[in-house]
C-alpha positions, 0 to 999 in steps of 0.5 A, a space after each residue: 103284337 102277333 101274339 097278342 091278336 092270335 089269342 083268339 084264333 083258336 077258340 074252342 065255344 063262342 063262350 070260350 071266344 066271349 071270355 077271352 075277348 073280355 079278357 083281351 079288352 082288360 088287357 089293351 094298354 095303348 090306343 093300338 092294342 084297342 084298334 087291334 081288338 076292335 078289328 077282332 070284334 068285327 071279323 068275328 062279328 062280336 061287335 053286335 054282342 052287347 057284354 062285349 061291345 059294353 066292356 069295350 066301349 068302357 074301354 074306349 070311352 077313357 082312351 078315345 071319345 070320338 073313337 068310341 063314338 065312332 063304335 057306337 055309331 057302328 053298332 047295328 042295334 044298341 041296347 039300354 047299357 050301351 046307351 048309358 056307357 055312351 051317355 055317361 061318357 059324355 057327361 063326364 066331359 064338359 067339351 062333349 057333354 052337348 054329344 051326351 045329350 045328343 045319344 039321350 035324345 035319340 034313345 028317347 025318340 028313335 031307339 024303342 027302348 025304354 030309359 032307366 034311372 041311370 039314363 037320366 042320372 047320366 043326363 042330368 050329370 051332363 046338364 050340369 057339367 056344362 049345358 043350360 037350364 034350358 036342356 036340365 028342364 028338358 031332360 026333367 020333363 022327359 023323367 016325368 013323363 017317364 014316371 021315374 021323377 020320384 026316383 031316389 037316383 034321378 032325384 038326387 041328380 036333379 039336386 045335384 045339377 041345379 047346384 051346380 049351377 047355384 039354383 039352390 033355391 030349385 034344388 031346396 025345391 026338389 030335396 023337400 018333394 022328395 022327403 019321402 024316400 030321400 036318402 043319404 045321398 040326398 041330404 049330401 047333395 043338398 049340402 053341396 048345393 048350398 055349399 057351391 053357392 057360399 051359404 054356409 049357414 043353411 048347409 050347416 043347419 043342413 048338416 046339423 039336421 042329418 041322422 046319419 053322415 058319412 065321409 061325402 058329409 063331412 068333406 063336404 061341409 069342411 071344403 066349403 068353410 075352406 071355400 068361404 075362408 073360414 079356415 079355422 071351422 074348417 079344422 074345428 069340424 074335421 076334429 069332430 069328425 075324427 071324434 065321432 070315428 068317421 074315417 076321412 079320406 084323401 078329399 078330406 085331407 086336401 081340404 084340412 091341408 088346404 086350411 092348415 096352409 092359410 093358417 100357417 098351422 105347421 103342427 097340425 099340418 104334420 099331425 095330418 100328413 102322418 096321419 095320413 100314411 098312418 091311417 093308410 089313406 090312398 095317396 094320390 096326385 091331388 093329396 101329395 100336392 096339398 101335402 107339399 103346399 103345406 109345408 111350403 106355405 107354413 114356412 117350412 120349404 126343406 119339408 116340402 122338397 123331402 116330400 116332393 123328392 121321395 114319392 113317385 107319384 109325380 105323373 100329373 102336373 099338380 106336385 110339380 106345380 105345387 113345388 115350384 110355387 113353393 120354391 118361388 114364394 120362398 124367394 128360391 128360382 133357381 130351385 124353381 127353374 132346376 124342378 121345371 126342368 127335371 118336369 121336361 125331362 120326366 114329360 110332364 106337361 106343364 099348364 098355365 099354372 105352372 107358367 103362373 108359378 115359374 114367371 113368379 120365382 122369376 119376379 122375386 129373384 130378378 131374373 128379368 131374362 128368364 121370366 121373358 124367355 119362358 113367357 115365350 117359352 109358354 106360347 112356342 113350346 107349348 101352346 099355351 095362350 098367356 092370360 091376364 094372370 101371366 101378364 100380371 106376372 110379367 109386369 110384376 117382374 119388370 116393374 120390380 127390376 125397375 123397368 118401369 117404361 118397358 113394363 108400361 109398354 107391355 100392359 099397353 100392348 096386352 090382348 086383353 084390359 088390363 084390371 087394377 092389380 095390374 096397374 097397381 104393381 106398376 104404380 107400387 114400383 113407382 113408389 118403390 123407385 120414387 117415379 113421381 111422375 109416372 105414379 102420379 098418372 098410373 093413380 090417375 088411370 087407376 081411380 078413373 078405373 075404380 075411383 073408391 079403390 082403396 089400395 090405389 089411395 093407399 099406394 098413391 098416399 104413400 108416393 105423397 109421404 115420400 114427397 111430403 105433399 101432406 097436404 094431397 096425403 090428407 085429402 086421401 086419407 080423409 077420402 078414405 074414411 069417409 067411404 064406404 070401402 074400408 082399408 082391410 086393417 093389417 092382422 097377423 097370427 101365430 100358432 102357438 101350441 095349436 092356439 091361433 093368435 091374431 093381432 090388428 094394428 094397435 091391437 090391446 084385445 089380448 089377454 096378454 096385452 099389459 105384458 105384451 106392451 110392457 115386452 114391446 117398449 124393451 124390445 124397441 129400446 134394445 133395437 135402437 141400442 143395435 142400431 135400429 133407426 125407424 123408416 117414416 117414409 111410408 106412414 101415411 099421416 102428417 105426424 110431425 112429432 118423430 115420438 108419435 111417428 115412432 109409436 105409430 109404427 111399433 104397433 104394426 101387426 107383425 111386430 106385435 105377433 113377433 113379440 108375443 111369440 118372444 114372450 111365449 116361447 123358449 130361446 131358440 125357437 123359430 118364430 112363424 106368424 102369417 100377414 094378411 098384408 104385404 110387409 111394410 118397410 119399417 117392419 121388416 128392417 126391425 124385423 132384421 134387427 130382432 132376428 140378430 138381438 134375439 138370435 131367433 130365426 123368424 120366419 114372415 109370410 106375408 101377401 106375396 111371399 115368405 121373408 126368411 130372417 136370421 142374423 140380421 140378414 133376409 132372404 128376400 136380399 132386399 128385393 121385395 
């Protein structure tokens, strides 16, 4: 430390004293280093020299913000640059954004400067990280007073703070005044304005009206298809952009990846991760987790670990959450738990997320003890307050234990309301161990909470099935259909060569559907020669004839996707199809006796984790 403070006991010229001062700022490395050169700035007087103090405060600013503003506040007379490094600082975190406002305010009132566009660039950008309209119309009164309203910058800033908090309309409104003198800029913020606020139509006619794109534009448009689960648009339009040879960078990538893990569309997810390092895309923290993500949610978790395990860029806690999830989605905790620990031991400090993620791998692979001790784990070690996610989690992993009474104890002592998801893996317990009872008054509790809750009656007319009250059953499902809130019907896909295919119950839309019924009637003979006996027990409808009973259940969704991909591929090949819902009981024992007939490993996703089939036997050993 001697060393690095005598640097500049020996200078030769105040600008030798200048340079070296610049030089010995690019070199603090710790918050001690940046103390040690600010004593330097104020023996040697430099802290009221403007490049000095700037750089400095740049410095300061990313290390320690109230450090730094207690710099600024100690610089005798400020000028405009140390306003702006001031101002932006602030507006760049939504816990001090109201301080940057604070430092605009004084430099329009009691400094004697004069603001520039990057001052009201700075403080649009913190009225929209987390201030009111009310400060936003504030500081745009100010820039017409100032006459810098008709600034291509400040104009651009405008767009982009009303979209932020989804005045779109009021964005349009500046976008069209400034037609003029608008630039590239201003068309891209535009575009994320009616993205933010799921308008996918006007941003695409927005888009389609451009002259000029670059890589902010097609991010752009293809996160926000992401956004609004257009998934496969989303993919559409990152092709057209790799077509027209504009090179995306790592924010594209995690939108595409993003896409590709919804679609389960593994090829193109490893076209896109080796292209990535092909094209020598920076890599970054965000980018390796979606890559990791991808693999994990298009079944393939050993790609997911290998990615995980060979890069080093591992200091924030995005890839080590996205490894844990995908660990506990594939029903694997205790990998889960070994890459938490591994996260202590590199101190990588854990969020809510990964807690939501641990408490999940706990649920699926019934470690009831474990889930308790890291749920107070949570709050002990780490401050972390649970929040209605983690006590989903954790009535989730008691109710799937069977602890049914304690898992009601624990939503009656939550913090906060408990909502319907919460309710509902209580009362799919029910179902599950045949509590009638309780199911009974967990419906009730549920339909005085949202009465036309269509998952609630689908849940409780399956309790009715199984207890052959036909008649409550009926009421139900009449109920159902006469709502305006519809079932979401059941729908799984396959990916097969690039092409999606998508299958709904009963599905006959396919161009291959004479073979596939033909495949499917062959399919269901060779099962039941196996072994293969139907589970009736959650078919809602009061169908008394066992043929109409079975015929009801082998036009499933996952049994149709899983036959075409029979038909479709060569002998030996895996078979990966993604469900929008959870997998009904029924089709996953067939499923188990056509990973065995055909000798194919099959691999499901559905609503809540992945189901591994091979001989016969699942991953999820039953406890699902």
């Amino acid at each position: 430390m001697i060393r690095f403070c005598s640097t500049l006991t020996r200078p030769s010229s105040h600008y030798d004293h200048c340079v070296r001062l610049r030089s010995l700022i690019e070199s603090c490395k710790s918050m001690q280093q940046i103390k040690q050169t600010h004593a330097q700035l104020l023996t040697t007087g430099l802290i009221s020299h403007f490049v000095s103090a700037n750089k400095f405060l740049k410095l300061l600013a990313f290390a320690s913000l109230s450090y730094a503003h207690k710099l600024f506040d100690q610089i005798p007379q400020p000028d405009l640059f140390i306003y702006n490094t001031m101002i932006k600082a602030h507006s760049l975190s939504s816990d001090s954004c109201r301080d940057s406002l604070v430092v605009f305010r004084y430099l329009i009132r009691d400094s004697g400067l004069f603001p520039n566009r990057y001052s009201f660039v700075f403080a649009f950008g913190a009225c929209g990280n987390g201030l009111g309209v009310q400060e936003g119309e504030q500081v745009q009164v100010h820039a017409v007073k100032t006459g810098l309203e008709n600034n291509v910058f400040v104009a651009n800033a405008l767009i982009s703070m009303y979209g932020k908090w989804k005045l779109v309309e009021e964005s349009r409104k500046v976008f069209e005044w400034a037609a003029e003198y608008r630039d590239l800029y201003s068309w891209n913020n535009m575009i994320v304005a009616y993205v933010g606020a799921g308008n996918m139509n006007k941003a695409k006619e927005l888009f389609d009206g451009m002259q000029e794109r670059n890589v902010v534009s097609w991010s752009t448009i293809i996160a926000g298809y992401v956004q609004v689960g257009c998934f496969m648009e989303a993919l559409d339009f990152f092709h057209m952009m790799l077509q027209v040879g504009t090179k995306p960078n790592e924010y594209t990538l995690v939108s595409v990846l993003t896409a590709c893990s919804n679609l389960v569309a593994l090829d193109q997810g490893k076209w896109i991760h080796v292209y990535s390092g092909r094209s020598e895309i920076k890599m970054n923290e965000k980018l390796l987790a979606s890559i990791i993500d991808m693999y994990a949610k298009c079944g393939d978790i050993e790609s997911a670990s290998r990615v995980f395990n060979e890069h080093n860029l591992k200091r924030k806690v995005w890839p080590w959450n996205a490894m844990i999830g995908g660990f506990a989605m594939h029903g694997k905790p205790n990998e889960a738990i070994g890459v938490f620990e591994q996260m202590k031991v590199e101190n990588v400090s854990p969020n809510k997320v990964t807690f939501i993620a641990l408490l999940n791998a706990c649920s699926h692979g019934h470690m009831v003890k474990e889930g308790k001790s890291y749920f107070r784990l949570m709050v002990s070690d780490y401050g972390i307050n649970p929040e209605i996610e983690h006590y989903g989690c954790m009535v989730d992993l008691l109710s799937r234990a069977g602890l049914l009474k304690e898992a009601e104890e624990m939503i009656s002592g939550m913090p906060m309301a408990p909502d319907v998801a919460i309710w509902g893996a209580l009362l799919n317990a029910c179902r599950i161990y045949k509590d009638m009872q309780r199911g009974y008054r967990i419906g009730k509790i549920i339909k005085e909470m949202d009465p036309d809750h269509i998952g609630c009656h689908v849940l409780l007319g399956n309790i009715y099935s199984t207890s052959r009250r036909w008649n409550e059953a009926r009421m139900l499902r009449e109920k159902n259909e006469n709502s305006d809130r519809k079932k979401v019907p059941g729908c799984s896909s396959i990916e097969l060569n690039g092409t999606f295919h998508q299958f709904l119950v009963g599905d006959r839309s396919h161009p291959q559907s004479k073979e596939l019924y033909s495949f499917l009637d062959e399919m269901t003979t060779k099962l039941k020669i196996a072994g293969y006996v139907p589970e009736f027990g959650e078919l809602l409808l009061d169908i008394d004839d066992e043929e109409d009973k079975e015929t009801a259940l082998s036009i499933h969704s996952e049994k149709l996707a899983i036959a075409f991909g029979l038909m479709n591929t060569a002998p030996g090949t895996p078979i990966r199809i993604v469900k929008n819902l959870r997998v009904c009981v029924d089709c996953h024992k067939a499923t188990k006796f056509i990973s065995k007939v055909y000798e194919r490993v099959i691999i499901v996703r559905d609503r809540t984790r992945y189901h591994h089939f091979k001989n016969g036997v699942c991953s999820c050993k039953e406890y699902w």
